[in-house]
C-alpha positions in Angstrom: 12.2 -52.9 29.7 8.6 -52.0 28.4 6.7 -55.5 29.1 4.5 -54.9 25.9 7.3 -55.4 23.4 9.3 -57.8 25.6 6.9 -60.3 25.1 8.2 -62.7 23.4 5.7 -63.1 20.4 5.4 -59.6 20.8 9.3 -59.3 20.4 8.7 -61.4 17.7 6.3 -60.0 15.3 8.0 -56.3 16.1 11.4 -57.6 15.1 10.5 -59.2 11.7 8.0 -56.0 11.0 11.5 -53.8 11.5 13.3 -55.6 8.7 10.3 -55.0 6.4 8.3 -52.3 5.2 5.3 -55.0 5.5 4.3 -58.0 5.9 1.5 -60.1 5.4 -0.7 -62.0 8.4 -0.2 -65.2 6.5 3.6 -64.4 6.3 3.7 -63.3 10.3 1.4 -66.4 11.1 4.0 -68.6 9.6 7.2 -66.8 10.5 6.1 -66.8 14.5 4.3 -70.2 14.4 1.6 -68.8 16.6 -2.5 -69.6 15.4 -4.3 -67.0 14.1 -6.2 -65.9 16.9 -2.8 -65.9 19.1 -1.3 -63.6 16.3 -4.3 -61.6 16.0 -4.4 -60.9 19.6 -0.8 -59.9 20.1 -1.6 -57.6 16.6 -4.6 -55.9 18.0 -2.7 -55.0 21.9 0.3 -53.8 19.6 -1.9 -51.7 17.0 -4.3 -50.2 20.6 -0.6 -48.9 21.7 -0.1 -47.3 18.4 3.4 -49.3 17.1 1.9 -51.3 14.1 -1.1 -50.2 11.9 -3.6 -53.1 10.4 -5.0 -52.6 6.6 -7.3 -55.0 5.3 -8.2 -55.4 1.7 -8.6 -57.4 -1.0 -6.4 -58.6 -3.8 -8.8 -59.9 -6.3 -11.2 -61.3 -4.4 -9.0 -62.9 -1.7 -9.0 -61.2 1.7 -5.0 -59.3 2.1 -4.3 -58.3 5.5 -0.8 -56.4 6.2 0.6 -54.8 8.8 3.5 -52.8 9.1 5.2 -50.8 11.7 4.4 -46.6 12.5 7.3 -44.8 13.0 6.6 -45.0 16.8 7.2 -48.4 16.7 9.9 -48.8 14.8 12.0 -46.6 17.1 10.0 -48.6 20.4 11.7 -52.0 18.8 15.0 -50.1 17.9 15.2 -48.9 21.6 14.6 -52.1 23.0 16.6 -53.8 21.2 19.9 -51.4 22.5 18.9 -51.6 25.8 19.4 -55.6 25.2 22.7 -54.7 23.7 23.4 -52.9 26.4 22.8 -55.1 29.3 24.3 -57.7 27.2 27.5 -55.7 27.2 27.3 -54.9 30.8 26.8 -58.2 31.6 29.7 -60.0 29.8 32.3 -57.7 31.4 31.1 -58.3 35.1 32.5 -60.4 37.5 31.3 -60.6 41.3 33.4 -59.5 44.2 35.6 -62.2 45.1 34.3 -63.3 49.2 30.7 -62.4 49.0 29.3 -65.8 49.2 26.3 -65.1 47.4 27.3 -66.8 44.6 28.3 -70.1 42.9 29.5 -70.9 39.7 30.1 -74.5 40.9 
């Protein structure tokens, strides 16, 4: 598992920026819950390892922050995600040897 994306919030914000083309800080703020220098943290370790690009601007004359996923990062989050599935899978049709003792289930 790469410990950058499995980070929850980090698993978070990658996840809702896959099912988008992009999304707005005010819309990620509110989506995750975290504050906005939580967020912004998590944003800028995520943009350093190249998986989400930051553009700011201005609509009007309101500040318009988005970010949106590179392609690197959409296929980091897609691959994650199936080895989840996968271990998942594994998981559900496993059952421990029967006189090992190193388990309970009581």
């Amino acid at each position: 598992m790469d410990r950058l994306v499995h980070e929850p919030a980090r698993l978070a914000i990658l996840t809702a920026l896959s099912s988008c083309r992009s999304a707005t800080f005010l819309f990620l703020e509110a989506l995750t819950g975290m504050t906005k220098g939580n967020l912004s943290g998590h944003l800028s370790r995520l943009e350093k390892a190249e998986l989400l690009v930051i553009e700011k601007r201005f609509r009007g004359k309101v500040p318009l922050t988005e970010v949106h996923l590179t392609d690197r990062g959409r296929e980091t989050v897609a691959r994650h995600w199936a080895q989840l599935d996968k271990l998942r899978k594994a998981t559900r049709h496993w059952r421990p040897p029967i006189d090992t003792g190193m388990l309970s289930f009581d």
